[in-house]
N, C-alpha and C positions, 0 to 999 in steps of 0.2 A: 162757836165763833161769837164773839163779844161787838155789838156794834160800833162803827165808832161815831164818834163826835168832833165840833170842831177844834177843840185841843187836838187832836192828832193830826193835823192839817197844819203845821209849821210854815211860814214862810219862805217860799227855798224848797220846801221838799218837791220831790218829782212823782206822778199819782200817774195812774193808767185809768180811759176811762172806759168803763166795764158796759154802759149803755148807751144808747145811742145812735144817730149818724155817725160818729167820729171814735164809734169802739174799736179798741186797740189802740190809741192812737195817747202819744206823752204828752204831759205836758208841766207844768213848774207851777206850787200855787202862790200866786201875786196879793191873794187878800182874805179877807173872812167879813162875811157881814151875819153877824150876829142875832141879829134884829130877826131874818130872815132862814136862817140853819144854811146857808151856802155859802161855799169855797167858790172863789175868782180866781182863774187855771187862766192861761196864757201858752202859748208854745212859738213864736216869734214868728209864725205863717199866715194859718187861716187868722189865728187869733192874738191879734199885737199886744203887747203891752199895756196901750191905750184904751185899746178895749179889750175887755179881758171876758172869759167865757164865765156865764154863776151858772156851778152846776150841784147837784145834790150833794152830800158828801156820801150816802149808798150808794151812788153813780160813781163810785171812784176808788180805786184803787190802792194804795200805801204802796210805794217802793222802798227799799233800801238805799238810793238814791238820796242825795240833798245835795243842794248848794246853798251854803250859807254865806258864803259872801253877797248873795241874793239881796236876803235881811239889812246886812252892813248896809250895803249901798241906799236900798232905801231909805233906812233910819239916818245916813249921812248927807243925804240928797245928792247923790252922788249917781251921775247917767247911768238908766238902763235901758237900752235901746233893742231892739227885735234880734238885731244881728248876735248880740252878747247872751243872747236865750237860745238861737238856732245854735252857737255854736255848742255850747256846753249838753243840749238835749242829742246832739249828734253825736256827740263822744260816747254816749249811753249803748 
C-alpha cells in the first residue's frame, strides 16, 4: 500500500475518516493546506462549510466518489451552502 499525499485529495472528492471521534463517518474535501500536510473535510452537519474539519490525510480514506462540480463552484464563486453537501453526501 503506497501512502498517499496531498495530490490525491482533489477538491470534490468524497474520503471516509479512518480515525477518530467521527470514524466511519463522510465527508467531501473543501481545501488543502499545504504548508501544514492537511486536507479540510466538510460534511454539511457537524462540520459546515465555513468551518471545515483539517485532518491528516493518513486519517482518511480515498473513495470512488467525487463531486466535481464542487471545484466549479468554487473556482466560479458560485454558492456553497451546508444544505448542497448534505444533499449529494446523502445520495452516497
Amino acid at each position: 500500500m503506497t501512502a498517499l499525499d496531498l495530490d490525491d485529495f482533489d477538491i470534490g472528492r468524497v474520503v471516509m475518516s479512518k480515525r477518530g471521534k467521527d470514524k466511519g463517518a463522510f465527508y467531501v474535501v473543501v481545501g488543502k493546506d499545504e504548508s501544514s500536510n492537511r486536507v479540510y473535510v466538510a460534511d454539511g452537519k457537524s462540520r459546515k462549510i465555513a468551518r471545515p474539519k483539517k485532518k491528516n490525510p493518513r486519517h482518511l480514506q480515498l473513495t470512488n466518489w467525487s463531486f466535481p462540480e464542487l471545484r466549479e463552484r468554487l473556482e466560479g464563486d458560485r454558492k456553497i451552502d451546508d444544505e448542497w453537501i448534505r444533499q449529494r453526501l446523502s445520495s452516497i
